[in-house]
C-alpha positions as CSV (number, residue, x, y, z in Angstrom):
1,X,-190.4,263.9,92.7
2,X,-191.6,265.2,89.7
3,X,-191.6,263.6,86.5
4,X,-192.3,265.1,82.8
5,X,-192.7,263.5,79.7
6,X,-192.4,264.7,75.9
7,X,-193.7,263.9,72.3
8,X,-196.1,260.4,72.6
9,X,-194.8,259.8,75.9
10,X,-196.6,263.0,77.0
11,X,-199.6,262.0,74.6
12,X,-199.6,258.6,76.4
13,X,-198.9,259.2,80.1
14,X,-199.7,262.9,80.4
15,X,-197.3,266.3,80.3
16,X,-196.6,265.2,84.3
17,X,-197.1,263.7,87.5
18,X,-195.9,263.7,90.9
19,X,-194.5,260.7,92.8
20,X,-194.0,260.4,96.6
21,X,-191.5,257.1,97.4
22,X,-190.4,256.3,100.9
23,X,-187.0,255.5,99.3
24,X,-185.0,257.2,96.5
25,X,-185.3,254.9,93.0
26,X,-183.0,254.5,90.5
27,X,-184.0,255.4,87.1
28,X,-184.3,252.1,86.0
29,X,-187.0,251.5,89.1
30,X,-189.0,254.5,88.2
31,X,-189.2,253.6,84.4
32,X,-190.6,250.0,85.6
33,X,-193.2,252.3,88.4
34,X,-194.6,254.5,85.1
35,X,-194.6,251.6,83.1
36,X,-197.0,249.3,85.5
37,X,-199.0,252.2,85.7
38,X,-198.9,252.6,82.0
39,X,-198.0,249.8,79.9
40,X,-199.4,251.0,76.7
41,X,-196.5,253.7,76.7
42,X,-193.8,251.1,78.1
43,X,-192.0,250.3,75.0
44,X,-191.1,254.3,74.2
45,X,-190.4,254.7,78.0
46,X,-187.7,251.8,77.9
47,X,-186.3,253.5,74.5
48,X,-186.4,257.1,76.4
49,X,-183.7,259.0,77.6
50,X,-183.9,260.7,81.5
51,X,-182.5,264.1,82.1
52,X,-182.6,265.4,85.9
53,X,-180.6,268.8,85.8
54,X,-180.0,269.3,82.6
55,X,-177.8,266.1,82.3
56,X,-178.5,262.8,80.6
57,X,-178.5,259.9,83.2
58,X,-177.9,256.3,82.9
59,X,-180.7,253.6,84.5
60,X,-178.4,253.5,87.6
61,X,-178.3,256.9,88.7
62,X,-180.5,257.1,91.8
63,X,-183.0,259.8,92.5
64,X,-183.1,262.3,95.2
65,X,-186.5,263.0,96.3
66,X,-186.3,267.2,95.4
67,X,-185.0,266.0,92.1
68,X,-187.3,266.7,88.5
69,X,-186.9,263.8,86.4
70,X,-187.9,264.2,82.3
71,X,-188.0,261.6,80.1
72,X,-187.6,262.1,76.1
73,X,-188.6,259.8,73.9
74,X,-186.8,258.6,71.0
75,X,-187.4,260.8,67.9
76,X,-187.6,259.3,64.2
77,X,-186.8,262.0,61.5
78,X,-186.7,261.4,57.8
């Protein structure tokens, strides 16, 4: 699967990777995967929203392996 990233998630993890899982993950199991690997972006990526086809998904949705995953951070405005 492929996963992209936005604003300091992007700055902290990278604009993308690529994952190969013998198993489909939730969303929840793939933020904890990233996070492992990265846990100086962890708190963003547990604020972040997922988006696989255009549509918002909730931590339970599970992830087909063709699927592209992004993940965008929280924004602060003023």
């Amino acid at each position: 699967m492929k996963v992209l990233f936005y604003g300091r998630l992007a700055d902290a993890i990278g604009r993308d990777i690529e994952l190969e899982s013998g198993e489909d993950w939730s969303v929840a199991e793939l933020r904890r995967h990233v996070a492992a690997s990265h846990p100086e972006a962890a708190d963003a990526l547990s604020r972040s929203r997922a988006v696989i086809a255009s549509a918002m998904v909730g931590d339970e949705h599970v992830i087909a392996a063709a699927d592209e995953v992004e993940f965008l951070p929280p924004v602060s405005g003023g």
